[in-house]
N, C-alpha and C positions, 0 to 999 in steps of 0.2 A: 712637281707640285709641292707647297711646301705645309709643310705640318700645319694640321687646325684645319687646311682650306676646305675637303671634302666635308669635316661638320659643321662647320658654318651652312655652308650651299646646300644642306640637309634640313636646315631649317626653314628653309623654302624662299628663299630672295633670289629673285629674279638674276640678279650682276654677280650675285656670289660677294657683296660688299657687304660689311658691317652698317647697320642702319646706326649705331652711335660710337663716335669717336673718342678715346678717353683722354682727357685734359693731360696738357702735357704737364710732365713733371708729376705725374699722381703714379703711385704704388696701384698694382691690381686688388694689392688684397688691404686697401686702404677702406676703409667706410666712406661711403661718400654720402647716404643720407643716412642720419641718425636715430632720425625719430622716426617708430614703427607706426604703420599704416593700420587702424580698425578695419581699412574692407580691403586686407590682401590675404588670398587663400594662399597657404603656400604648400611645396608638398607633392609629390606626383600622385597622388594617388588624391590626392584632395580636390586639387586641377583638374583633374580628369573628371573627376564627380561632378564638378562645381557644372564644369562646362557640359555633361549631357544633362544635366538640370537647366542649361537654359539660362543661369542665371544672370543678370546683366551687368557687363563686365566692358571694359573700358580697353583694356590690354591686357596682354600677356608679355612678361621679363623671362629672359630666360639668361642663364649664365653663362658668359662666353665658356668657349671650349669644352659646354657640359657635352657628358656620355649619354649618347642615343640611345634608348631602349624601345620598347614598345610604348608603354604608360607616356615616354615622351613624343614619338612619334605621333599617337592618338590625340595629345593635346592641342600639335602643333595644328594637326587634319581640322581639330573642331573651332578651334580658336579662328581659320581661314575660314570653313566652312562659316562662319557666325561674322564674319567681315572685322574682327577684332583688328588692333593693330598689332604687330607683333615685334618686342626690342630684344635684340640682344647687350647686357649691359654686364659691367665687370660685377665678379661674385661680392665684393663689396658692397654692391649697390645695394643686391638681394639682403644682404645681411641688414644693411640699415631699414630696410621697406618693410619687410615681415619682421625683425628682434627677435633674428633667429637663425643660425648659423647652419639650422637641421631643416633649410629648407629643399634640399634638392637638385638645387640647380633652376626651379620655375618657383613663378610664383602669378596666380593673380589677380589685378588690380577692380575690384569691381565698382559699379556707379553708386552714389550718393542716395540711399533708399528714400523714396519719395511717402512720406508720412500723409494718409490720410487727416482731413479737420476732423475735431473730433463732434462737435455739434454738427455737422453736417452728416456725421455717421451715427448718430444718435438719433435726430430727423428721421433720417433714409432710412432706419431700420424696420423689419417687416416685427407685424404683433402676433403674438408677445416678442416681448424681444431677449436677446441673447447678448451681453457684452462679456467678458473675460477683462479684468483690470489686475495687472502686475504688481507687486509689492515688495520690493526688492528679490526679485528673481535675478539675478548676477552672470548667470550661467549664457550666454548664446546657444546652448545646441539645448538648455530646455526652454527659449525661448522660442529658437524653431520648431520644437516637437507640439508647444503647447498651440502654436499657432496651426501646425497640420492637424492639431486634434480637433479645434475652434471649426477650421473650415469644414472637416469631415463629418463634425454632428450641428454645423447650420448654423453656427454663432452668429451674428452680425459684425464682430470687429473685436479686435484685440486692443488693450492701451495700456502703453508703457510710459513710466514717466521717465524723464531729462536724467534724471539723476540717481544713482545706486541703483540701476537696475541696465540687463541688458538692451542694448540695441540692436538694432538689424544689420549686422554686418555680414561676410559672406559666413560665416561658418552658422550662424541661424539662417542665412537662407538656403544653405545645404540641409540642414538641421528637417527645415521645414519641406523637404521635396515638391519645391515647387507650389506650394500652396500660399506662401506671402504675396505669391503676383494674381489672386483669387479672392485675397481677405481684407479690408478695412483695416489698415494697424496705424492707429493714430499714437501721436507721442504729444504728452502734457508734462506742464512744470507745474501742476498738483495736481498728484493724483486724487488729495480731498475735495478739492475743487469739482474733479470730474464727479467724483459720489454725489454730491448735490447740483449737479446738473442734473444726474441721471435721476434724482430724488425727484427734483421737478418734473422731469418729464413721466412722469408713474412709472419708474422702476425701483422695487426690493433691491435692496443693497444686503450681498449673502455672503460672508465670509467663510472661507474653508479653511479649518483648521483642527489638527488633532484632537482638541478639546472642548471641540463644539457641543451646545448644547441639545441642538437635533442631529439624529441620525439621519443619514442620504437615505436609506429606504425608503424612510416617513417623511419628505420632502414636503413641507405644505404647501411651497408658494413656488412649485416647478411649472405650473402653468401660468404663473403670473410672467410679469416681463421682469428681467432677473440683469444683473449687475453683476456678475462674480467675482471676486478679488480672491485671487489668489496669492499665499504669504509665502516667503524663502523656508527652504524645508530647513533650515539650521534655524531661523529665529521667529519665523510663524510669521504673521499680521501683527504691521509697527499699533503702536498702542493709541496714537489718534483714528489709522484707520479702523480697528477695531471696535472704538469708539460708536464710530458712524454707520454702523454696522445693521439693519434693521436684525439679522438674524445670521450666527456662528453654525455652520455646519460640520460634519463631522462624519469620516469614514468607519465604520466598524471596523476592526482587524484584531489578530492575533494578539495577547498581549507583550508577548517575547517580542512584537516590531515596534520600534521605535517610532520608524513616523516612515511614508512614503515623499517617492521623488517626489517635485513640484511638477511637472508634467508626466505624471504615470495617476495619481492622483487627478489633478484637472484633467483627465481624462476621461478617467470611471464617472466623475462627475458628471460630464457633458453626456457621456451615454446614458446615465439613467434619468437625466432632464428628455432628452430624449427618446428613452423608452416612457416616459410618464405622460408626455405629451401627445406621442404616437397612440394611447390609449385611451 
């Protein structure tokens, strides 16, 4: 038998053939694609996550002649289990697809998130209503957090805009444990825009920010239908949206802290909307 054949046939191919053949005259450890994929998880321990979340995923790469372990064995079970396709491709490949040399040996490829409208989720929303609106939030895994937090205390929808802010790629939908395939996340190319839709349709537009001029205890308009924007914890709410703002909110804390995460923050907030409502 000759070297490599038993790890290949480990990866579960019926002939024990490689499913991609590599162009002749190419280096193994040549880059063959260059430009790094937004929705590739890479990572064994990432993959593994991604995929008992369910997330929806397109394929799994794995790199020729990589080393079997458990965390791989696991991936290759669920990646089948979930009717995924599965390639094995030279380690070059990996490195161009994730822009990243520390991926492991796997990596994978998830589907194109499907963006709720956002007047359509605005409509649909139950009264009062509940939106969370992004302002340059950068981060994916506080994108996914703020989005598990949205569905856990009854948001109606998440919006993120086009631009300086994250999107839903796999590591927000890891982020968010499965709760973005639950929640309305619409994506706009203005987020001021959306503030005065939501203005029209009778929601408070309530900014949260360090130095807001209410305190969240004394919330006054938490059983009104609310709009939330939340700002990037390094540079708060840009200066048009604060603008547009009917009302700056504001967490109490310690004076020795600086400022809280953006999703540890939209969080407290969403639970005392709803504990105020719940009463």
């Amino acid at each position: 038998m000759r070297p490599g054949r038993k790890r290949r046939e480990s990866l579960g191919y019926g002939d024990g053939k490689k499913p991609n053949t590599r162009p002749a005259g190419r280096r193994p450890e040549s880059r063959i694609e260059t430009k790094p994929s937004a929705d590739a998880v890479a990572g064994r321990n990432s993959v593994v996550e991604a995929l008992r979340a369910k997330i929806p995923a397109k394929e799994l790469m794995v790199a020729e002649r990589a080393e079997m372990d458990e965390r791989m064995t696991e991936a290759l079970r669920l990646a089948k289990n979930q009717n995924l396709i599965i390639k094995e491709v030279p380690r070059g490949q990996l490195d161009g697809v994730t822009g990243t040399t520390n991926h492991q040996g796997i990596a994978l490829i998830i589907k194109p998130f499907q963006y709720q409208d956002f007047e359509a989720t605005l409509k649909g929303a139950t009264k009062p209503g509940l939106l969370i609106g992004l302002d340059g939030v950068t981060d994916p895994h506080n994108l996914g957090a703020i989005v598990r937090s949205a569905a856990a205390f009854g948001a109606n929808g998440v919006v993120i805009p086009e631009r300086r802010n994250a999107a839903m790629t796999g590591s927000a939908w890891k982020s968010s444990a499965g709760a973005a395939a639950r929640l309305p996340i619409c994506q706009v190319t203005n987020l001021v825009r959306s503030i005065e839709d939501a203005k029209k349709a009778g929601y408070f537009v309530v900014g949260l920010d360090a130095e807001g001029a209410e305190s969240l205890p004394k919330f006054s308009l938490a059983t009104e239908s609310v709009y939330l924007i939340v700002g990037s914890e390094g540079k708060g709410l840009a200066r048009l949206t604060r603008e547009k703002c009917d009302l700056i909110l504001s967490i109490p804390m310690q004076s020795d802290v600086e400022s809280l995460n953006a999703s540890v923050a939209t969080a407290i907030t969403l639970y005392k909307i709803a504990e105020i409502r719940g009463q």
